[in-house]
N, C-alpha and C positions, 0 to 999 in steps of 0.2 A: 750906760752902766746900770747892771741890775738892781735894787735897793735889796738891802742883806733880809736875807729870812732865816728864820727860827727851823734847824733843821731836825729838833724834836716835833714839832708838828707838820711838817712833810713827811715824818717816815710814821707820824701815826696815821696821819689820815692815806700814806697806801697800804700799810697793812691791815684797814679798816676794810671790812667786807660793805663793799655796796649791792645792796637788794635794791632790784628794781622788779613794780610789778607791772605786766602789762592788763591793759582791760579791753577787753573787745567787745564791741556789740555789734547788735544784727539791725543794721538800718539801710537804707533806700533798696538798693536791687538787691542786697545780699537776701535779706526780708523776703521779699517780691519772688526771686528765686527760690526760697525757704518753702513759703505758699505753692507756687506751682511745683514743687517735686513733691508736694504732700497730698496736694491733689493730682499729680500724674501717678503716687501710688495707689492710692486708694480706689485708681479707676482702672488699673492693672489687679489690684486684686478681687474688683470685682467681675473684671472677664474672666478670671481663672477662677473663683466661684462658679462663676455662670456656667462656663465649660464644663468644669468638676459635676455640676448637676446633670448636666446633657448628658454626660459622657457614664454616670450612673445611673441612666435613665435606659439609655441606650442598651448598657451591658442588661438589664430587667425584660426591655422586650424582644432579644436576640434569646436569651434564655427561655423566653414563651415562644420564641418561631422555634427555637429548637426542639421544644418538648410537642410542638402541635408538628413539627418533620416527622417525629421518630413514631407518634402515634399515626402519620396517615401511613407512614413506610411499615409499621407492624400488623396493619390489617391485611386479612388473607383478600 
């Protein structure tokens, strides 16, 4: 048999909103993983730096074969 309870304080405490917070941290591999995708971007953007320079470097001396084509092709 159940021992009688107070059924003002069953029906407060379910219409009593419960907060709960969660907290998370960033430890052992989450961390570890955190670190390497920081350092795998940073070494993505420096080849697509690197490229980005070639590839305006490139566009620069395609412009100088173009201009030394047009002058050997406009000589008589």
């Amino acid at each position: 048999m159940t021992p009688p309870s107070d059924n003002d304080d069953d029906e407060a405490e379910q219409l009593s909103p419960r907060v709960v917070h969660y907290h998370q941290t960033k430890q052992g591999t989450e961390s570890a993983n955190s670190k390497f995708n920081t350092m795998m971007l940073a070494c993505i953007l420096a080849i697509i730096g690197f490229l980005g320079i070639q590839i305006w470097n490139m566009n620069d001396r395609l412009a100088r074969v173009e201009t030394n084509v047009s002058t050997l092709l406009g000589r008589p």
